[in-house]
N, C-alpha and C positions, 0 to 999 in steps of 0.2 A: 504493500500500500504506500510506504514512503516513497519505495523507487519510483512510485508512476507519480504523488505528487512532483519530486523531483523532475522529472520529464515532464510533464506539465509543466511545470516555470518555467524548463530551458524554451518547450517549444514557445510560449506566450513571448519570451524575452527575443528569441529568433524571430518571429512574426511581427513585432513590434518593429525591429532592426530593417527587416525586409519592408514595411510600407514605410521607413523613416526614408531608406532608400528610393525606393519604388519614386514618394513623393517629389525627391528632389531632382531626379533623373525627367521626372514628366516638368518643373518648375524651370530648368535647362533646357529640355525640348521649346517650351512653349513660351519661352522670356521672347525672345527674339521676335517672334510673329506678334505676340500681344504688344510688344512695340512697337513695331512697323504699326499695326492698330491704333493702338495711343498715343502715338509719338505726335 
C-alpha cells in the first residue's frame, strides 16, 4: 500500500512537470504569431 502511494506522488509530480513543460513549449510556439496579432 505504501509503494503505490509512493508511485502515486512520483507519477502526480511527473505529470505536473510534463504540462509545466507541455505549457511553455505551446507559450514559444504561439508568442510569435500572437504578436504579429498584437503587435
Amino acid at each position: 500500500m505504501d509503494e503505490l502511494k509512493a508511485l502515486l506522488q512520483i507519477d502526480h509530480i511527473s505529470l505536473l512537470l510534463v504540462s509545466i513543460i507541455l505549457f511553455f513549449m505551446v507559450l514559444l510556439v504561439y508568442r510569435k504569431p500572437l504578436g504579429q496579432i498584437f503587435g
